[in-house]
C-alpha positions as CSV (number, residue, x, y, z in Angstrom):
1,X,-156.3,-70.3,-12.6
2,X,-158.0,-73.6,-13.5
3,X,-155.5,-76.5,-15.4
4,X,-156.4,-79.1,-16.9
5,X,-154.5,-82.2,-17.5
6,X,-154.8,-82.9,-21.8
7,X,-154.3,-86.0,-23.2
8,X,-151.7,-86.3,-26.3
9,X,-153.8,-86.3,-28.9
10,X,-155.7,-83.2,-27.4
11,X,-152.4,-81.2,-27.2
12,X,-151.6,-82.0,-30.7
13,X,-154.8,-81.5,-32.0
14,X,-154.8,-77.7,-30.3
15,X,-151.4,-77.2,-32.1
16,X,-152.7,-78.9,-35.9
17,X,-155.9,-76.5,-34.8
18,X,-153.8,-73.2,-34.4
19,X,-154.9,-71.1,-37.3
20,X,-152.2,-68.5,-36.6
21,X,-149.3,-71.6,-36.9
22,X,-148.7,-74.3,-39.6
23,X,-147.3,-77.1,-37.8
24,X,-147.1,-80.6,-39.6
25,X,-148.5,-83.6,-38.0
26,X,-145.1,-84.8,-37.1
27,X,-143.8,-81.2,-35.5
28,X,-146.7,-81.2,-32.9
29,X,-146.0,-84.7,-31.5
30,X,-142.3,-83.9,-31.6
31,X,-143.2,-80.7,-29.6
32,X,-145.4,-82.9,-27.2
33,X,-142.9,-85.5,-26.7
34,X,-139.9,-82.5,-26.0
35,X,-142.3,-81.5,-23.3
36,X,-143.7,-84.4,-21.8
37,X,-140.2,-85.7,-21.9
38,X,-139.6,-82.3,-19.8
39,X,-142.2,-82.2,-17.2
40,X,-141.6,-85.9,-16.6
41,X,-138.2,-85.3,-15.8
42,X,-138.9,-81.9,-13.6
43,X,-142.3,-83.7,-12.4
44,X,-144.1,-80.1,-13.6
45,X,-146.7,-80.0,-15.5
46,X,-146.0,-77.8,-18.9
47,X,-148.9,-74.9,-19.6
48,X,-149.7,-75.4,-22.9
49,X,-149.8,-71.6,-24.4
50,X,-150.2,-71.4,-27.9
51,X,-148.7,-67.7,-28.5
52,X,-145.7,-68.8,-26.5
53,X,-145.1,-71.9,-28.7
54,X,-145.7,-69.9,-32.4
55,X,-143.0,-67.2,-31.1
56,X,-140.2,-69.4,-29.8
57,X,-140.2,-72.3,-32.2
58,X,-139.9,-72.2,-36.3
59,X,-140.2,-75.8,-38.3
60,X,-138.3,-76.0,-41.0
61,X,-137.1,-78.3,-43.7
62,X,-133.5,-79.6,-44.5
63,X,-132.8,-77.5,-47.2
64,X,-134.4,-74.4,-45.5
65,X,-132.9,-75.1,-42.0
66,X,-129.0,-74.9,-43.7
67,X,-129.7,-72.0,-45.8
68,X,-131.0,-70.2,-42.7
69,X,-128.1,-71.2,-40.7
70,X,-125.2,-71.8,-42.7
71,X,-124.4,-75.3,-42.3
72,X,-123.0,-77.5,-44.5
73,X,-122.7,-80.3,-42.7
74,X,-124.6,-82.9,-40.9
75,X,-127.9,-80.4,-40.2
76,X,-128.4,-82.6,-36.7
77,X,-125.9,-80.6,-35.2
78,X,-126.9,-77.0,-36.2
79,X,-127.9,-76.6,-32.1
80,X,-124.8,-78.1,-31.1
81,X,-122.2,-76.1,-33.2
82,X,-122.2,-73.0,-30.8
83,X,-124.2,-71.3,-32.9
84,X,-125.3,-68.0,-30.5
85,X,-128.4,-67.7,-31.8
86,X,-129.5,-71.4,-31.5
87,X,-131.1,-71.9,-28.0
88,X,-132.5,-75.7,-29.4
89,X,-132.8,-78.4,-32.1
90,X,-135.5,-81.0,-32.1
91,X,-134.7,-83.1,-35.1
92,X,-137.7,-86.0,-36.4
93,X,-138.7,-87.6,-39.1
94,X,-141.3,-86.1,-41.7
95,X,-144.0,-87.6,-43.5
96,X,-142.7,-87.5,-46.9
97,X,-140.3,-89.7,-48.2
98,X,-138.8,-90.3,-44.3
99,X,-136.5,-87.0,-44.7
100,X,-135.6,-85.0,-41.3
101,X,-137.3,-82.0,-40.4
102,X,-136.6,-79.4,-37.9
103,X,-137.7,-77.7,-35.2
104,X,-135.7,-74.7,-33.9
105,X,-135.9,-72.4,-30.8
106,X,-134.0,-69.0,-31.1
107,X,-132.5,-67.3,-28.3
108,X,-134.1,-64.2,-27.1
């Protein structure tokens, strides 16, 4: 196997690029700074699979994230509530009017 180290705004470009996904702007670099953040602290690099990304994380919005998970109160802690089917939370900012979105990684 060949790797390749990417640059930042390659990596989020392959993620904005992924016809099969719809990640915002803002949920790709979140997803490269979780990552980087990761490898940096391991000192491994992270293989950047596409497939593996779209079937273990799901963005959502505020409104959709505490319908889907039941919480009523402050969303940031819907990965931190023992919720058993939460494996993580990233929370950031989105574009549009500064209002949190939410990226969220299931348990298998």
């Amino acid at each position: 196997m060949i790797v390749r180290e990417i640059l930042e705004w390659e990596w989020i470009g392959k993620l904005l690029d992924d016809e099969l996904a719809s990640w915002s702007p803002e949920a790709a670099q979140a997803l490269y700074d979780y990552y980087w953040s990761i490898a940096v602290k391991d000192g491994k690099p992270f293989l950047l699979e596409l497939d593996v990304l779209r079937s273990e994380w799901t963005e959502y919005n505020e409104k959709d994230a505490r319908e889907r998970f039941d919480v009523d109160h402050d969303i940031t802690e819907i990965g931190l509530n023992m919720d058993p089917r939460i494996d993580e939370v990233i929370a950031f900012k989105g574009a549009l009017r500064n209002t949190w979105k939410y990226l969220v990684k299931l348990k298998r």
